[in-house]
Structure formats: structure tokens, C-alpha cells
C-alpha positions in Angstrom: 15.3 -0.8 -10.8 12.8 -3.5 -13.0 9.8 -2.2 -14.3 6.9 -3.6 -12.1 5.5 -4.9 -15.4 8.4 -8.1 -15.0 7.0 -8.4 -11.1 6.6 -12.5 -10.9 3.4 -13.8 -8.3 6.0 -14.9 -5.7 8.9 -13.6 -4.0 7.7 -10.2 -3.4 8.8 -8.4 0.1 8.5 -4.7 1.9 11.1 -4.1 3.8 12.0 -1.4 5.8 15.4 0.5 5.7 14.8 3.6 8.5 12.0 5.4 7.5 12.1 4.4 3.7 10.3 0.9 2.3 11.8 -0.4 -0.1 9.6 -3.4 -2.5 12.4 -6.0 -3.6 11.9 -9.5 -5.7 13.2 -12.7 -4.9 16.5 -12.0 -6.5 16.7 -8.6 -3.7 16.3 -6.3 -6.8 14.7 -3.1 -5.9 11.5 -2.6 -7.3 10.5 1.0 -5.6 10.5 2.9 -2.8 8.3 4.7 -0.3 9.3 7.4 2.0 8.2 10.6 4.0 9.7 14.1 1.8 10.0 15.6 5.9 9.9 13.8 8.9 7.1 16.0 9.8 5.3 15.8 6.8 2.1 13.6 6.4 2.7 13.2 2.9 4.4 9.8 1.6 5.9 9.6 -1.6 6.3 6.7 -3.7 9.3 6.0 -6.4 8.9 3.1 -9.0 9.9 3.1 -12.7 7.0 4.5 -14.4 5.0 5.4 -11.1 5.5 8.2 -9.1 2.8 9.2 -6.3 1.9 10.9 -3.6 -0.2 9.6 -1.0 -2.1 11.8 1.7 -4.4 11.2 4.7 -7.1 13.9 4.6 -10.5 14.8 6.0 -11.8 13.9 9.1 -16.0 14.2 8.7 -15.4 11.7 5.0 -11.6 10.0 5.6 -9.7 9.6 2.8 -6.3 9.4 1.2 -5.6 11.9 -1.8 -3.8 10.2 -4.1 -1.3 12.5 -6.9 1.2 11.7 -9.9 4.4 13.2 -9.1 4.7 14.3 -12.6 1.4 15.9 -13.8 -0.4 16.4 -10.3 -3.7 13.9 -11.2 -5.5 12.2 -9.1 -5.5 8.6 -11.0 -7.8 6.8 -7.8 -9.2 7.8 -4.6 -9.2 5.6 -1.2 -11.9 6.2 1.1 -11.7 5.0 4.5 -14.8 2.6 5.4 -13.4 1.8 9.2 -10.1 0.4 9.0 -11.2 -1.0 5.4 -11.8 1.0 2.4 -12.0 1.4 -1.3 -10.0 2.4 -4.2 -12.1 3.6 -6.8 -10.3 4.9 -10.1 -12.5 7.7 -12.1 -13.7 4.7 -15.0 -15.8 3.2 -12.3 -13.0 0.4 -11.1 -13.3 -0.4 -7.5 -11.0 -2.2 -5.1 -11.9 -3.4 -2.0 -9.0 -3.3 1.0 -10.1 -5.5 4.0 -8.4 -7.1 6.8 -8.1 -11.2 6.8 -6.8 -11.5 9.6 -8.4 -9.8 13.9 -4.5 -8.6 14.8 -4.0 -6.9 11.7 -0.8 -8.5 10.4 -2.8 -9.9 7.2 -4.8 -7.6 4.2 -6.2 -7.9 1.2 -7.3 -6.1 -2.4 -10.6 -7.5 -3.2 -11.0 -7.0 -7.1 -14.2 -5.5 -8.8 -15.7 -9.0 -8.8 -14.5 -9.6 -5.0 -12.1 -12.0 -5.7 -8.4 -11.7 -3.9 -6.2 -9.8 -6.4 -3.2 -9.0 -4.3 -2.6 -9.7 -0.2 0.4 -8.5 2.3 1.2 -10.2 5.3 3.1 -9.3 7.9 6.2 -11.6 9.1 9.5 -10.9 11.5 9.3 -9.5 15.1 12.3 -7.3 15.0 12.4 -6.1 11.4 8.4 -5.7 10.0 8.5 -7.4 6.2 5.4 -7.2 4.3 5.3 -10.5 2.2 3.6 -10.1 -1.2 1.1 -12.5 -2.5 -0.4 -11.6 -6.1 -2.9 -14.2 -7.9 -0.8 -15.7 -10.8 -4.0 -15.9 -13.0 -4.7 -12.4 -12.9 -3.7 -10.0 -16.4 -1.3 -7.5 -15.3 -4.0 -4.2 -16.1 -6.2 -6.4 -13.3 -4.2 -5.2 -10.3 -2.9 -2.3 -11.1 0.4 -1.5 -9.2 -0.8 1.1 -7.6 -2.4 -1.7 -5.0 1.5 -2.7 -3.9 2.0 1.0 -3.1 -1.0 1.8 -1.3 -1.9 -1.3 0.5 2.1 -1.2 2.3 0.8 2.7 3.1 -2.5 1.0 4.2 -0.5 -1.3 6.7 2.0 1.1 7.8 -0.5 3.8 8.5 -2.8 1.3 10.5 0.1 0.2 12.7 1.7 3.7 13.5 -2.3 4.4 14.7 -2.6 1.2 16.7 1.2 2.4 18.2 -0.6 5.8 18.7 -3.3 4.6 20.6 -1.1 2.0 22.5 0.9 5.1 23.6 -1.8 7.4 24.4 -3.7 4.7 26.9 0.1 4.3 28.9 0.6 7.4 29.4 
């Protein structure tokens, strides 16, 4: 597995594999890896070298998503739901701004602290769901933490399991 510190600003993908995501490069190498511990579990873990996370949905009067290292149990950010957009804000006072950029949902985006893009997904393929990965070349590595590729591909899968959800729910 590469170290996300030798990720390049193109050719980055999601792609799912069951129920586990797996981030490749342009070469098909396998950067990490996000999947549910229990299929009943609303708890997704992530697996990269040198990042290991938990991410959980939790509270429903202040929505957010408790973020934890695998290895020492911190919280190293926090993502609070603002709508369907929201912020990451790490405990120095960095915040990240997630939006949607496009009405059907199949684009997002990481706003930096100066609300610039830093990193954006976008959805492509009708029978397989990729998550193509565009990071701004000019940005210094510590700028977009990786983190941001974790969460934002738990961002997009969470929103589109709720839409499916809802869809559901107004069938039946």
C-alpha cells in the first residue's frame, strides 16, 4: 500500500468492492480502505498507511460525526452537519468546509480555511459508483490533510444510502 504522502493531483478513484471502498491511484495501487467492522454496525472504519479511523454518525438535536484514531482513541477533528453540508474543524482552530457543487448530489467539495477548493469527488458510472478524485496541485501536502479523502467518500456514501432511504420509505 503507498503512503498517501506520494498521492499525485490526478488519477485518484473510490471504488467499491461489496461493502468495502477501496481509494486506488492511476497505476490501481491501493491506497486505503473503508469498511463497516458489522454489517449492523454504524461505525466505518478506515485503513491507510499511517491513518487509521473511525468514523461515527451521532446526535440527533446537534448532528455530527465522531471521528477516533484506531490506535490511541483521539478525536483528531470533528464534522458537524450544517444540512447536507458541514464542517471539519480540527482542535488548532482549522476549518474545512464540505458543500455540494452540484443539485443531484453526484459532485462535493472541501472548501479550505480561506474557502478555496482544496479537494472535490465526483461521482461517475451507473452500474458500479466510482468517486473520481480531484485535489488542487498547488496546494502543500499539510493543506489538505488526508483525512478529507476519507471523510468526504463517508460524506458521499452516507448521503446516498439516506436519499436510498428516503426513496424507499415514500414507495412503500
Amino acid at each position: 500500500m503507498k503512503s498517501l504522502d506520494e498521492l499525485s493531483a490526478t488519477g485518484l478513484t473510490w471504488e467499491m468492492k461489496g461493502d468495502i471502498s477501496l481509494l486506488k491511484d492511476s497505476d490501481g495501487a491501493i491506497l486505503g480502505e473503508m469498511r463497516r467492522p458489522r454489517w449492523f454496525s454504524g461505525r466505518t472504519e478506515v485503513d491507510a498507511q499511517g491513518s487509521r479511523w473511525s468514523f461515527e454518525r451521532k446526535g440527533w438535536h446537534k448532528p455530527h460525526i465522531e471521528i477516533r484514531s484506531l490506535g490511541t482513541g483521539d478525536e483528531p477533528a470533528r464534522f458537524t452537519y450544517k444540512g447536507q453540508n458541514g464542517e471539519l474543524t480540527y482542535p488548532d482552530g482549522r476549518v474545512y468546509r464540505w458543500r455540494s457543487a452540484h443539485w443531484a448530489g453526484s459532485k462535493w467539495l472541501w472548501l479550505g480555511p480561506d474557502e478555496q477548493p482544496v479537494l472535490g469527488i465526483e461521482l461517475t458510472g451507473s452500474w458500479k459508483v466510482r468517486g473520481e478524485i480531484r485535489l488542487d496541485p498547488d496546494l502543500p501536502p499539510q493543506k489538505a490533510p488526508s483525512l478529507l479523502l476519507f471523510l468526504g467518500w463517508f460524506l458521499v456514501k452516507t448521503y446516498q444510502d439516506d436519499s436510498t432511504a428516503v426513496v424507499v420509505a415514500t414507495m412503500g
